[in-house]
mmCIF file of the N, C-alpha and C atoms, coordinates in Angstrom:
data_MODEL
# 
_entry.id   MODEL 
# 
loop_
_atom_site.group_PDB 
_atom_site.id 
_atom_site.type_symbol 
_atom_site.label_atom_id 
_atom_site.label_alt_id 
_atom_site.label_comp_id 
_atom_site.label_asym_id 
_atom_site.label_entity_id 
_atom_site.label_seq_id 
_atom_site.pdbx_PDB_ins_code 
_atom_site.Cartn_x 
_atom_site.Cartn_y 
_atom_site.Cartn_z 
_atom_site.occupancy 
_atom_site.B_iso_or_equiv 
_atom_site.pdbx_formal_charge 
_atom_site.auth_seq_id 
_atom_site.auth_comp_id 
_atom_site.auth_asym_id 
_atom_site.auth_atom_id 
_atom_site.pdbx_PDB_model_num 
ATOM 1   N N  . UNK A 1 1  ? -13.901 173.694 -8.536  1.00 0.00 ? 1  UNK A N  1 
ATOM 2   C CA . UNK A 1 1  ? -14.131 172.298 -8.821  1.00 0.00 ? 1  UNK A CA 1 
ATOM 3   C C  . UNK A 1 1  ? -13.434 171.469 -7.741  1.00 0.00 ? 1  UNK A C  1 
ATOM 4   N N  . UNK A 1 2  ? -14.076 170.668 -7.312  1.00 0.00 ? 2  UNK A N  1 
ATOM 5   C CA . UNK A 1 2  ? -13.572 169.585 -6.091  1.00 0.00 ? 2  UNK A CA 1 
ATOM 6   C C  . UNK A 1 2  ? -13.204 168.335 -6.675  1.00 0.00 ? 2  UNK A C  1 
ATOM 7   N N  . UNK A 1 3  ? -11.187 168.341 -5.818  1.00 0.00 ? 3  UNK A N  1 
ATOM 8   C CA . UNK A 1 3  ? -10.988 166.681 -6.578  1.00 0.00 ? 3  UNK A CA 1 
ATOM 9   C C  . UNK A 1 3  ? -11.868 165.663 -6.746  1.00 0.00 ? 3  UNK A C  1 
ATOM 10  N N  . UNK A 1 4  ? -12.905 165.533 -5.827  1.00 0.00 ? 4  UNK A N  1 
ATOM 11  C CA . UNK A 1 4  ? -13.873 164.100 -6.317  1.00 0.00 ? 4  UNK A CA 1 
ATOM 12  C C  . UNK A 1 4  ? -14.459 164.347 -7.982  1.00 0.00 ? 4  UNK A C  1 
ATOM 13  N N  . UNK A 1 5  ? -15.088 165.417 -8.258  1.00 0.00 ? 5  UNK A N  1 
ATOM 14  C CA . UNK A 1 5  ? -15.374 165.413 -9.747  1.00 0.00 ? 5  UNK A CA 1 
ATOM 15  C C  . UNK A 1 5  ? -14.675 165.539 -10.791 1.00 0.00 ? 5  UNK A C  1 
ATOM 16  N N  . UNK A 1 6  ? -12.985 165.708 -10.439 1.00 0.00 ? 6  UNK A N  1 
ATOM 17  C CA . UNK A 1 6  ? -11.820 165.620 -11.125 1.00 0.00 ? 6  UNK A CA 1 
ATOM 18  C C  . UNK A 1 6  ? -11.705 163.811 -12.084 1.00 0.00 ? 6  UNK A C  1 
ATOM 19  N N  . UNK A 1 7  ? -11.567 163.698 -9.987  1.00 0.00 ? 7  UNK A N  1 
ATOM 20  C CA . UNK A 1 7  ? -11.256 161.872 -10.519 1.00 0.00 ? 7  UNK A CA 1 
ATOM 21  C C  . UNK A 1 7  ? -12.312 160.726 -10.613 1.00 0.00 ? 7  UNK A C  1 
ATOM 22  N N  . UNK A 1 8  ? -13.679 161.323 -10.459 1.00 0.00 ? 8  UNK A N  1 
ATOM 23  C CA . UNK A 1 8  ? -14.660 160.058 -11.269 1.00 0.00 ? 8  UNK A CA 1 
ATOM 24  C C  . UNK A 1 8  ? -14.914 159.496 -12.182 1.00 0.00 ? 8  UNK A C  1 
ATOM 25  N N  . UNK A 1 9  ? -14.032 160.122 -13.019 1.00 0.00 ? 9  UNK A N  1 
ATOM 26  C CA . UNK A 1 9  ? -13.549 159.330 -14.127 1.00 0.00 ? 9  UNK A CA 1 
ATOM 27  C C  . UNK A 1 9  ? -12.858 158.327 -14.456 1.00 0.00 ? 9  UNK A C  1 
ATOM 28  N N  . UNK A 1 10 ? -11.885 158.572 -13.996 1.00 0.00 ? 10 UNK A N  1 
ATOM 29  C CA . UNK A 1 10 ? -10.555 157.774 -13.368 1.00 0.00 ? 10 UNK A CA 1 
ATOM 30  C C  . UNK A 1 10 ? -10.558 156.930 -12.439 1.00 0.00 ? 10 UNK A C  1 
ATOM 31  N N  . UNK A 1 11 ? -11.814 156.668 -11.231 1.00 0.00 ? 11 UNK A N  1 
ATOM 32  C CA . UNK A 1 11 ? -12.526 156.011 -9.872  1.00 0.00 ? 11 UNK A CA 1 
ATOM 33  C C  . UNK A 1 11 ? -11.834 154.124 -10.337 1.00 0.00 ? 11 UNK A C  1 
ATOM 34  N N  . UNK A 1 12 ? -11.010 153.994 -9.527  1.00 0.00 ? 12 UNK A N  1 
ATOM 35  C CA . UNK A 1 12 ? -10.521 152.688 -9.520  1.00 0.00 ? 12 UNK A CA 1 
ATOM 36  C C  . UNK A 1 12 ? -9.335  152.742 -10.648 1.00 0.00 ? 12 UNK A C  1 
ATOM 37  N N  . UNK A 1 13 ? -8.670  153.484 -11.232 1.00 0.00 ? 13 UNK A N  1 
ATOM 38  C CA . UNK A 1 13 ? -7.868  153.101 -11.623 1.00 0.00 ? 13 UNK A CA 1 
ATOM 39  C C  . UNK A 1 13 ? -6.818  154.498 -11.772 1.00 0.00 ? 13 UNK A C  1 
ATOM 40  N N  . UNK A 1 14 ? -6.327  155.340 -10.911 1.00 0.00 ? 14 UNK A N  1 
ATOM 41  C CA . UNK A 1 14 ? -6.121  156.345 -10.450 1.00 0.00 ? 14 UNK A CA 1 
ATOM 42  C C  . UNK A 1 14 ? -4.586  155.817 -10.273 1.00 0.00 ? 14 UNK A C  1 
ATOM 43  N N  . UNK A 1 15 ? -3.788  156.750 -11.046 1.00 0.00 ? 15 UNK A N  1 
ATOM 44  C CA . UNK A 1 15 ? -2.220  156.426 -11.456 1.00 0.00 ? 15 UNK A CA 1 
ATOM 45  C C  . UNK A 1 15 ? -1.742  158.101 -10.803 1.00 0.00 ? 15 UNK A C  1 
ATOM 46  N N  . UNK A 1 16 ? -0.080  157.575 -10.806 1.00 0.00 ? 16 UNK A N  1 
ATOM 47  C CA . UNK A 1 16 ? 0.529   158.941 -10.165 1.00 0.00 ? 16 UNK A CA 1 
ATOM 48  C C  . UNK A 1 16 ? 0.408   160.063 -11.586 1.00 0.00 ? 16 UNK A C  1 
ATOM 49  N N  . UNK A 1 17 ? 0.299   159.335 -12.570 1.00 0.00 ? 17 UNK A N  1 
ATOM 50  C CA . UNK A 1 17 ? 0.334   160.840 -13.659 1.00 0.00 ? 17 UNK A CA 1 
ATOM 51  C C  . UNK A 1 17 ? -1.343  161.366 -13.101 1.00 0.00 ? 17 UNK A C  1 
ATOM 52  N N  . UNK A 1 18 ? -2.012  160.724 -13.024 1.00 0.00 ? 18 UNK A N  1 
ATOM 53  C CA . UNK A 1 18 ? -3.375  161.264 -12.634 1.00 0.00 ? 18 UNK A CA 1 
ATOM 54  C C  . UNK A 1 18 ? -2.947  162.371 -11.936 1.00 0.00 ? 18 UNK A C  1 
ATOM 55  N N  . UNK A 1 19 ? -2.645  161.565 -10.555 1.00 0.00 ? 19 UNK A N  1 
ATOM 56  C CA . UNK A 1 19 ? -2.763  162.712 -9.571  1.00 0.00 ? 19 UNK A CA 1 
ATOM 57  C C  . UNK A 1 19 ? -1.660  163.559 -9.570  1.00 0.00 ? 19 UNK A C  1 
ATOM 58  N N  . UNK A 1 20 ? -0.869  163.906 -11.015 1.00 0.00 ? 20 UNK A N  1 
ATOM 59  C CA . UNK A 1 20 ? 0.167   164.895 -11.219 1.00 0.00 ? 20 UNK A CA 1 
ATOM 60  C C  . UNK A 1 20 ? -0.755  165.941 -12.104 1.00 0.00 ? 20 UNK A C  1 
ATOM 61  N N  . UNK A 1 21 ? -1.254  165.453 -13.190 1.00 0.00 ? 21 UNK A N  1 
ATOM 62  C CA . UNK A 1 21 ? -1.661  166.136 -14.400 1.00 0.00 ? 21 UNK A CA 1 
ATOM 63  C C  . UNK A 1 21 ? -3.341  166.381 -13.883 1.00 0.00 ? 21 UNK A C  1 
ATOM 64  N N  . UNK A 1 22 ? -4.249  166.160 -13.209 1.00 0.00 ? 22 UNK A N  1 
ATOM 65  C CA . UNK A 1 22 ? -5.546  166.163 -12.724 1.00 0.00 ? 22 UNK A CA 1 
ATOM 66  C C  . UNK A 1 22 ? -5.686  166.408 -11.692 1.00 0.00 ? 22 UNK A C  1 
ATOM 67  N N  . UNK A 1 23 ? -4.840  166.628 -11.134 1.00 0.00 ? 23 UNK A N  1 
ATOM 68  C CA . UNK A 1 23 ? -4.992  167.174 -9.463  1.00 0.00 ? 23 UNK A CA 1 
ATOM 69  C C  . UNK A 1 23 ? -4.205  168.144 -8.943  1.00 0.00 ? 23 UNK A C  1 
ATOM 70  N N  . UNK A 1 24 ? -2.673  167.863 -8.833  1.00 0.00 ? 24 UNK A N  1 
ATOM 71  C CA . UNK A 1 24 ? -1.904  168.883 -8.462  1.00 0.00 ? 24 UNK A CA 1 
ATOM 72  C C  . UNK A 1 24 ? -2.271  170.356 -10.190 1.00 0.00 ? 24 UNK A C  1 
ATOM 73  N N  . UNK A 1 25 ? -2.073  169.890 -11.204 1.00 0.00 ? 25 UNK A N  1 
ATOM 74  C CA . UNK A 1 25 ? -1.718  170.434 -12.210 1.00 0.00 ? 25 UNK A CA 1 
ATOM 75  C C  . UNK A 1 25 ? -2.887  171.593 -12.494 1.00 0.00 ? 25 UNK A C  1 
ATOM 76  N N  . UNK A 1 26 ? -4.246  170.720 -12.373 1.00 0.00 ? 26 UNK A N  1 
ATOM 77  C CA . UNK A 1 26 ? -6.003  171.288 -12.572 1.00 0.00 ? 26 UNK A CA 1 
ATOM 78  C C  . UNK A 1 26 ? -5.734  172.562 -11.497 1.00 0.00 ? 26 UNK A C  1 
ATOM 79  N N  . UNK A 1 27 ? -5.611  172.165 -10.770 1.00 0.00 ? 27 UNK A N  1 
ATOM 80  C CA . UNK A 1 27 ? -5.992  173.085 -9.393  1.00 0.00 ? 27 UNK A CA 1 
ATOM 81  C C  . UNK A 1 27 ? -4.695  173.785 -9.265  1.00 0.00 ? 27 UNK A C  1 
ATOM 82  N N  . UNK A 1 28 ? -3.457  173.778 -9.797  1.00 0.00 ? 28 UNK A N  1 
ATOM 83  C CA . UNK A 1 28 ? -2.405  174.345 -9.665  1.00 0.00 ? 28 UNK A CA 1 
ATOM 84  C C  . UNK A 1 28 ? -2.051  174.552 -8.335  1.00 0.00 ? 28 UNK A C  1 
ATOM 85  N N  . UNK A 1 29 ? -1.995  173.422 -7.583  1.00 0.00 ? 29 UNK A N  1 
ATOM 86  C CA . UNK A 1 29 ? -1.105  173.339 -6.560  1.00 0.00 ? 29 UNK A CA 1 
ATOM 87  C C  . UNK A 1 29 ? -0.724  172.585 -5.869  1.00 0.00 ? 29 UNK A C  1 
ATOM 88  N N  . UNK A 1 30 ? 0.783   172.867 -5.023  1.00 0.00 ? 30 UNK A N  1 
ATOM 89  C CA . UNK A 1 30 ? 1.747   172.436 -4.822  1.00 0.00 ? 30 UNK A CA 1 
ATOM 90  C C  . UNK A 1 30 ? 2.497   173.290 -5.774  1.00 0.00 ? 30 UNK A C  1 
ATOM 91  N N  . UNK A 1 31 ? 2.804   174.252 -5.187  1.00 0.00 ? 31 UNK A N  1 
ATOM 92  C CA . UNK A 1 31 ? 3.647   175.512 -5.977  1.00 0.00 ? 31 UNK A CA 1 
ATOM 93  C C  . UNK A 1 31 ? 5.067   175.744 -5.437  1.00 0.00 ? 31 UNK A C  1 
ATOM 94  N N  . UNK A 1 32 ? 5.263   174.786 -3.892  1.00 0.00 ? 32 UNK A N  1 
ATOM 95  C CA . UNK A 1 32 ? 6.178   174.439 -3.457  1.00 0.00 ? 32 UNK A CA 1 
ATOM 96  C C  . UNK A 1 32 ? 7.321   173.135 -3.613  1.00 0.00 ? 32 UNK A C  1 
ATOM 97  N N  . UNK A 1 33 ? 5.930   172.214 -3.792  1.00 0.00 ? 33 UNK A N  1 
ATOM 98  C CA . UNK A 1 33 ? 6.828   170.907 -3.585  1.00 0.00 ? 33 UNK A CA 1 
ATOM 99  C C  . UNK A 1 33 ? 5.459   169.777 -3.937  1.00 0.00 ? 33 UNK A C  1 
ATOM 100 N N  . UNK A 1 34 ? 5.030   168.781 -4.592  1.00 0.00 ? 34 UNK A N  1 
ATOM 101 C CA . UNK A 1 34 ? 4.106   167.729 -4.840  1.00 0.00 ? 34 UNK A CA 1 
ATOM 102 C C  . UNK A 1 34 ? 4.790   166.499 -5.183  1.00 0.00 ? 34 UNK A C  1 
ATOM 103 N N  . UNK A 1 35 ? 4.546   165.470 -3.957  1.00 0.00 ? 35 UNK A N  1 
ATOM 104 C CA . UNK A 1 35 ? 4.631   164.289 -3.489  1.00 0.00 ? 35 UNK A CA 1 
ATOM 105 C C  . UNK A 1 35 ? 3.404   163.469 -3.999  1.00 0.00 ? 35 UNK A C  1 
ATOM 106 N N  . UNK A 1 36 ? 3.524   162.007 -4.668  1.00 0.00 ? 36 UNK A N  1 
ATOM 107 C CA . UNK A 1 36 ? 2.613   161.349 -4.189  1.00 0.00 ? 36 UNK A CA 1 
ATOM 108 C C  . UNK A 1 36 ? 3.619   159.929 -4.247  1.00 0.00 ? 36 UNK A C  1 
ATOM 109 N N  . UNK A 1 37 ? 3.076   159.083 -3.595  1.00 0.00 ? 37 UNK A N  1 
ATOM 110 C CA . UNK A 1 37 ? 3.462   158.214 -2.827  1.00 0.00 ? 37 UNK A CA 1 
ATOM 111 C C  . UNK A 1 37 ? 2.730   156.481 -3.053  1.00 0.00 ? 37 UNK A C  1 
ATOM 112 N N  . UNK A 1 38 ? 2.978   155.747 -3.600  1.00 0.00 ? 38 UNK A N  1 
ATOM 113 C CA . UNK A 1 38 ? 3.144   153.956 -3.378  1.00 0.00 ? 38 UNK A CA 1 
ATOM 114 C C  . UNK A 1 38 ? 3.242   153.417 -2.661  1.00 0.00 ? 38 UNK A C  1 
ATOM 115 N N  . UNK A 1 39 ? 2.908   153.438 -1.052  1.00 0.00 ? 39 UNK A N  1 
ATOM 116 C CA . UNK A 1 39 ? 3.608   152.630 -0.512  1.00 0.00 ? 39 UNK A CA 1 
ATOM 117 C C  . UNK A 1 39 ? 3.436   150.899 -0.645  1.00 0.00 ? 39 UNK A C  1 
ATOM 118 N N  . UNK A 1 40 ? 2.519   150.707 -1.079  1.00 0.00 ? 40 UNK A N  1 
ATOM 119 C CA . UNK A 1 40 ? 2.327   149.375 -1.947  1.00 0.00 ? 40 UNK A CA 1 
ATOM 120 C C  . UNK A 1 40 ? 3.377   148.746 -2.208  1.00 0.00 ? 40 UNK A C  1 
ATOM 121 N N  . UNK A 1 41 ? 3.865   149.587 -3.282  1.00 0.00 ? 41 UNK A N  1 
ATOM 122 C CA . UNK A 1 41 ? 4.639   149.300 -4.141  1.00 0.00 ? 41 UNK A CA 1 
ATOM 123 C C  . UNK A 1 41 ? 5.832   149.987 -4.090  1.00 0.00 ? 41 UNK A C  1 
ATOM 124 N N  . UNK A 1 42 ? 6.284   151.252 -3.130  1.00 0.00 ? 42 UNK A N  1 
ATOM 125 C CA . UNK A 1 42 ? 7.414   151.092 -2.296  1.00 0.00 ? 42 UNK A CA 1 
ATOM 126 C C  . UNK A 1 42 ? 7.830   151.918 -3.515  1.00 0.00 ? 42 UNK A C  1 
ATOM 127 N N  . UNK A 1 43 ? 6.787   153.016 -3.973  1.00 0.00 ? 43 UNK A N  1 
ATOM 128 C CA . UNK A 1 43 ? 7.279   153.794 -5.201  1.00 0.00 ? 43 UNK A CA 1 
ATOM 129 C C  . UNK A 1 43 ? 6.780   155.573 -4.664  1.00 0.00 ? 43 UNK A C  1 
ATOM 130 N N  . UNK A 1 44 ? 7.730   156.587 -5.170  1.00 0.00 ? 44 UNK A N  1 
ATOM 131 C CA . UNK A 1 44 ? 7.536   157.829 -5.166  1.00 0.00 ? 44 UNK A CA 1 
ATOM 132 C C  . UNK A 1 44 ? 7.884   158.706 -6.469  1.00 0.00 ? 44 UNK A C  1 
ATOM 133 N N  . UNK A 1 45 ? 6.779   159.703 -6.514  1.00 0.00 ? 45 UNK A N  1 
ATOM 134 C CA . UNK A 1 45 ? 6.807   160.528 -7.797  1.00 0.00 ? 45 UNK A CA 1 
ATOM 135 C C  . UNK A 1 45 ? 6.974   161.466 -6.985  1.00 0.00 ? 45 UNK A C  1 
ATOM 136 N N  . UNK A 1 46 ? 7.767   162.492 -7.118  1.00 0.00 ? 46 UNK A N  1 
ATOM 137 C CA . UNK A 1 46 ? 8.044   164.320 -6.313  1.00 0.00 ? 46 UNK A CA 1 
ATOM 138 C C  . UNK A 1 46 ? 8.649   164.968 -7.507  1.00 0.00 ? 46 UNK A C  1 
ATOM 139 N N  . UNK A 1 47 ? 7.940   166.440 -7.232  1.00 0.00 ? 47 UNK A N  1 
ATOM 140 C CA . UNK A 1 47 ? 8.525   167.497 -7.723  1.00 0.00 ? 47 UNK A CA 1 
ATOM 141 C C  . UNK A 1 47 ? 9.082   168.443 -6.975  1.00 0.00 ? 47 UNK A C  1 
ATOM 142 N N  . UNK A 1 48 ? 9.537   169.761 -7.060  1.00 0.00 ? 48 UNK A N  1 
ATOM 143 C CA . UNK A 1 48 ? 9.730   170.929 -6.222  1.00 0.00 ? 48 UNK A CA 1 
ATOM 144 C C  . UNK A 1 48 ? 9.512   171.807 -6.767  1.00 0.00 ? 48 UNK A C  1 
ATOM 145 N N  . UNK A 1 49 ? 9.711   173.233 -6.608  1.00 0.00 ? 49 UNK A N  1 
ATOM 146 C CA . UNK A 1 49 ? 9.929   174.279 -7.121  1.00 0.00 ? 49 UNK A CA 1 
ATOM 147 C C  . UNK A 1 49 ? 10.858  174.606 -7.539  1.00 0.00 ? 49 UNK A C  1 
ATOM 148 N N  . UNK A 1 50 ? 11.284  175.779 -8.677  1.00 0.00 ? 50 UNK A N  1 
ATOM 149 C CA . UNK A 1 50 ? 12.859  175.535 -9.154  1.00 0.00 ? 50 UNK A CA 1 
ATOM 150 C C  . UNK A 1 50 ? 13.013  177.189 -7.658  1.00 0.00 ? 50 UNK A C  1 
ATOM 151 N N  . UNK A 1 51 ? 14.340  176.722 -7.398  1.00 0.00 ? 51 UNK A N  1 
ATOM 152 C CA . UNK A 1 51 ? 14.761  178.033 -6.333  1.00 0.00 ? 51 UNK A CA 1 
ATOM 153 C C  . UNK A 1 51 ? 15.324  179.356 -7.068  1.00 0.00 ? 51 UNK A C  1 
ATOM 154 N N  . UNK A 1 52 ? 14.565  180.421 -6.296  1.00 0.00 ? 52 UNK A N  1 
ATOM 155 C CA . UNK A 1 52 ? 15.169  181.387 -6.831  1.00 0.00 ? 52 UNK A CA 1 
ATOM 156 C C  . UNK A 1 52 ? 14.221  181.979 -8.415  1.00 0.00 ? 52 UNK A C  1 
ATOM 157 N N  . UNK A 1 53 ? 13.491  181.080 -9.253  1.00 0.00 ? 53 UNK A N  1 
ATOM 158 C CA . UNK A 1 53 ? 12.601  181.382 -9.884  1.00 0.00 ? 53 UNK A CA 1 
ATOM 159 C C  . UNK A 1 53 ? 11.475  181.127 -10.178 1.00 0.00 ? 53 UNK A C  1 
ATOM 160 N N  . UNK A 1 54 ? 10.703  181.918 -10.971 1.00 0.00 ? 54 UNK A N  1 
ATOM 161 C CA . UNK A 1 54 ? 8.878   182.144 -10.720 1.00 0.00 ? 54 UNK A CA 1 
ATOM 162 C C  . UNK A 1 54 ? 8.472   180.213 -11.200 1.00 0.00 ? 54 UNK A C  1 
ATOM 163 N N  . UNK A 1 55 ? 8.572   179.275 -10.913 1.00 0.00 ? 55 UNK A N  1 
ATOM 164 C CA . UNK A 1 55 ? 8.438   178.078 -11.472 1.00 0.00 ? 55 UNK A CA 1 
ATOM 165 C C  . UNK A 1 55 ? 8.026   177.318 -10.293 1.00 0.00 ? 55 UNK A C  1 
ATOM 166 N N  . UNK A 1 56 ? 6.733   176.982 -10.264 1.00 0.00 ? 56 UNK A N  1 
ATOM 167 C CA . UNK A 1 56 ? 5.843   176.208 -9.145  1.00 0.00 ? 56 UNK A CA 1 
ATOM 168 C C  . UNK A 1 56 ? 6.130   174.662 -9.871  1.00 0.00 ? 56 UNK A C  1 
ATOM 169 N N  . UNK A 1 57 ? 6.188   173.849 -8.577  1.00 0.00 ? 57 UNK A N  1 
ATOM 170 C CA . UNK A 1 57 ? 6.582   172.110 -8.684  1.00 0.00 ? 57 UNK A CA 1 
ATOM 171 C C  . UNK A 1 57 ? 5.462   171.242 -9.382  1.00 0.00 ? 57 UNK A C  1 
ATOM 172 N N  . UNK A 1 58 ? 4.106   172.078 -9.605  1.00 0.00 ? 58 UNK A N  1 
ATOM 173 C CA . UNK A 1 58 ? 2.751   171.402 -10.811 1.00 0.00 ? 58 UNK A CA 1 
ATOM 174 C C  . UNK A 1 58 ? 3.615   171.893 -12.024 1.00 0.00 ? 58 UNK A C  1 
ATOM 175 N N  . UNK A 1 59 ? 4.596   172.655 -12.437 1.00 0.00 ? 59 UNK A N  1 
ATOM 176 C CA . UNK A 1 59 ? 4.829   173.436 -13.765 1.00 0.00 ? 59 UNK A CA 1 
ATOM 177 C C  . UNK A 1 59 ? 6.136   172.403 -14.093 1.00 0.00 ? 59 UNK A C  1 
ATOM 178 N N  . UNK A 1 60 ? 6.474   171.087 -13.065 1.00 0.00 ? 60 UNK A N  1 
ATOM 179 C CA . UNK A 1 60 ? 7.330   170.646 -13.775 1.00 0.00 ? 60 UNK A CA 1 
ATOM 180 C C  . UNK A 1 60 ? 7.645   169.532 -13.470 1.00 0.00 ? 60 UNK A C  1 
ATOM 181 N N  . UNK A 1 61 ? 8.434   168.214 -14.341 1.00 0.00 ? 61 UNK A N  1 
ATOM 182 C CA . UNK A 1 61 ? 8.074   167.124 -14.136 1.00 0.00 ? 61 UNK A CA 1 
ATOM 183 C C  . UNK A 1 61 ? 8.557   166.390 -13.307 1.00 0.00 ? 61 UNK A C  1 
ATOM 184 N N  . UNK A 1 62 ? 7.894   165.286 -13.050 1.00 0.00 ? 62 UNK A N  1 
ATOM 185 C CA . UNK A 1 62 ? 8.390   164.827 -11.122 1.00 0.00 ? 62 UNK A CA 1 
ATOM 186 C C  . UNK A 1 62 ? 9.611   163.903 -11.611 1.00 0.00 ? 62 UNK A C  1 
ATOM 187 N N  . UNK A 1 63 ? 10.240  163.431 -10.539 1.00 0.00 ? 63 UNK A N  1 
ATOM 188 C CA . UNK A 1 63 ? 11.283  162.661 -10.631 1.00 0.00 ? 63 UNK A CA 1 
ATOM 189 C C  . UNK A 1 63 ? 10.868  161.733 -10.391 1.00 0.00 ? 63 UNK A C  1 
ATOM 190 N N  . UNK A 1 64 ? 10.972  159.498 -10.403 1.00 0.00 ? 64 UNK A N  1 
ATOM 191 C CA . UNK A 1 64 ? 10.833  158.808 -9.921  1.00 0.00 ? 64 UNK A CA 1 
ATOM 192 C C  . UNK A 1 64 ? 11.378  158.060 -9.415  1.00 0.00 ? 64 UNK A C  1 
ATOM 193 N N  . UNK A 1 65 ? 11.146  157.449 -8.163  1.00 0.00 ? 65 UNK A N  1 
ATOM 194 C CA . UNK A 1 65 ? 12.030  156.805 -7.029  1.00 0.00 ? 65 UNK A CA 1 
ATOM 195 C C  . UNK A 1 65 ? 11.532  155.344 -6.390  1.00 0.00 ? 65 UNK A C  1 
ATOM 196 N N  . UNK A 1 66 ? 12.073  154.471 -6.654  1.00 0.00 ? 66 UNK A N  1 
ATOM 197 C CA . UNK A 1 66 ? 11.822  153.009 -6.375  1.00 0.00 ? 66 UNK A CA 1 
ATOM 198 C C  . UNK A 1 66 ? 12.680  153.109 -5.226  1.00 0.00 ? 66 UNK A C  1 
ATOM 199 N N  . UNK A 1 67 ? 11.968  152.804 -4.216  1.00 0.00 ? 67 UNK A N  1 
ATOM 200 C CA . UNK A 1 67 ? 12.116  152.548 -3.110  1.00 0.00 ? 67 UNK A CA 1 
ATOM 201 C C  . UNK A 1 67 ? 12.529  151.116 -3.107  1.00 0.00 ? 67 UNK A C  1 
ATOM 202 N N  . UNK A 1 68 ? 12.608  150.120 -3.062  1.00 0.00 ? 68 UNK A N  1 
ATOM 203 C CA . UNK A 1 68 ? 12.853  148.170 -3.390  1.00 0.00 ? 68 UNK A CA 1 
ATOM 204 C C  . UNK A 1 68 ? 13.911  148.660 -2.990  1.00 0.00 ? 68 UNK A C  1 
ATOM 205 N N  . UNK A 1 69 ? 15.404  149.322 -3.801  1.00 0.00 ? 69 UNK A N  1 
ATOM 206 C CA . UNK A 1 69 ? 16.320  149.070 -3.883  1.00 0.00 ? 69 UNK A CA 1 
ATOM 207 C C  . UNK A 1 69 ? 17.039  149.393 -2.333  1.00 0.00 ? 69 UNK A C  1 
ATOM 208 N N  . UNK A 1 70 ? 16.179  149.970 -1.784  1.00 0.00 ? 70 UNK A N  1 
ATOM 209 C CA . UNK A 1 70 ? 16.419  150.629 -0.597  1.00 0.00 ? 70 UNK A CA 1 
ATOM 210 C C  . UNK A 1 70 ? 16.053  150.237 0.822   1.00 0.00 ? 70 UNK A C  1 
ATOM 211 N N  . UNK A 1 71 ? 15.398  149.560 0.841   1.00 0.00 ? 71 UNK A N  1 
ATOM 212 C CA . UNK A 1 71 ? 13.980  149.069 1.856   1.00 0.00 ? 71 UNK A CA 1 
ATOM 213 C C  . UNK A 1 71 ? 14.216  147.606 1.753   1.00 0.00 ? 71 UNK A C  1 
ATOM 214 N N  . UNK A 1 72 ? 14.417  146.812 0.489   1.00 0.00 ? 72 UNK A N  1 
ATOM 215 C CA . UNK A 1 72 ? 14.245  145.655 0.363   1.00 0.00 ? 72 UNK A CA 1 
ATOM 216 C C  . UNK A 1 72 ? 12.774  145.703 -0.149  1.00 0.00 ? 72 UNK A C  1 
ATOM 217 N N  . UNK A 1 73 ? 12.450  144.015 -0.625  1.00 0.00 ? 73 UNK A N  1 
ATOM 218 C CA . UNK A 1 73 ? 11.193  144.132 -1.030  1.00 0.00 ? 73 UNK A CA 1 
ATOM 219 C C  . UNK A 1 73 ? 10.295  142.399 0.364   1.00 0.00 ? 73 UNK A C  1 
ATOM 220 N N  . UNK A 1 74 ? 11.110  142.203 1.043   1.00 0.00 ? 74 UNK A N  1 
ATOM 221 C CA . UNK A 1 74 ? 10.524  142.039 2.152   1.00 0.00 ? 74 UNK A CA 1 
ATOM 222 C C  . UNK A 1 74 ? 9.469   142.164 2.920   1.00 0.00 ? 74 UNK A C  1 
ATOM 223 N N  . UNK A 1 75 ? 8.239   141.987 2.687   1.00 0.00 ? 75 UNK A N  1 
ATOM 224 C CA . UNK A 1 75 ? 7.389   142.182 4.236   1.00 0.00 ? 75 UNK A CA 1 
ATOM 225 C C  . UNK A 1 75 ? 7.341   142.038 5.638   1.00 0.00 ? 75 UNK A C  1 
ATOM 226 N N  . UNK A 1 76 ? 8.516   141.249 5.691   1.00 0.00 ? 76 UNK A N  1 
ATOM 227 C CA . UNK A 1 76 ? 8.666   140.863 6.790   1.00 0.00 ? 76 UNK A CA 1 
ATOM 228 C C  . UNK A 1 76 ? 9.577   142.146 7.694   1.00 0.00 ? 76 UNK A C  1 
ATOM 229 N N  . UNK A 1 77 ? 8.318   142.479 8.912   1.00 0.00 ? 77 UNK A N  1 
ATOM 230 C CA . UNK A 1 77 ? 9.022   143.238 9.915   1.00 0.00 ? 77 UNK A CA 1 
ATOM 231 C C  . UNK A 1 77 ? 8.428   144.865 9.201   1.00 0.00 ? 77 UNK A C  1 
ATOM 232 N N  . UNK A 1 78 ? 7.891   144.723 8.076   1.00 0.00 ? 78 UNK A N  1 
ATOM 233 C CA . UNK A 1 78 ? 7.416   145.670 7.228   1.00 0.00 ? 78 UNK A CA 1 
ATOM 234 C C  . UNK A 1 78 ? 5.940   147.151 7.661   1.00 0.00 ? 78 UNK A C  1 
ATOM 235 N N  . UNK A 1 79 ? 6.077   148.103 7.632   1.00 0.00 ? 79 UNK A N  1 
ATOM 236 C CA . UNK A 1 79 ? 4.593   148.288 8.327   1.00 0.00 ? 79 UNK A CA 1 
ATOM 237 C C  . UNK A 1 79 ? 3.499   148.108 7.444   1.00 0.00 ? 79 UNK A C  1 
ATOM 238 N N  . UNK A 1 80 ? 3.490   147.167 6.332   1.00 0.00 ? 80 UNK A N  1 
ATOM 239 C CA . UNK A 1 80 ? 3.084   147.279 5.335   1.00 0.00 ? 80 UNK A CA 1 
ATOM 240 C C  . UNK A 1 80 ? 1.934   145.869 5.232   1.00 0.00 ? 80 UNK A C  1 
ATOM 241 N N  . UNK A 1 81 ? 2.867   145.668 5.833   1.00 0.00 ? 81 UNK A N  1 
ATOM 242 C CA . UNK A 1 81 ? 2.644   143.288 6.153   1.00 0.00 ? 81 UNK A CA 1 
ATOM 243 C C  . UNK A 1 81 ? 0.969   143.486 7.163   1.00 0.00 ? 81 UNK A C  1 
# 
């Protein structure tokens, strides 16, 4: 099954649990490490693998990271602007 017939359902309103639970999760992979990324909104969802045991980074839940606090929420000078 190919992500496009995953997420035509979802077409325009496509969230990071989507592409945790319907994409990395469906297809089971990112058995290393699964990133997805905001830069919009200056937001990150990541997982990893646990080290050392049989536990792929789709098998577990991501952490979240607001970038603002870090970056500023500024456009200015931004590659974003």
């Amino acid at each position: 099954m190919c992500i496009a017939s995953i997420t035509t359902a979802q077409h325009g309103k496509i969230t990071p649990e989507t592409m945790f639970r319907d994409i990395a999760g469906f297809h089971e992979t990112g058995n290393a490490q699964v990133i997805v990324m905001d830069p919009e909104e200056q937001q990150i969802w990541a997982t990893w693998s646990q080290y050392g045991a049989p536990i792929n980074a789709y098998e577990r839940s991501p952490i979240h990271i607001d970038l603002k606090p870090f970056w500023g929420t500024s456009d200015k000078g931004s590659f974003l602007a």
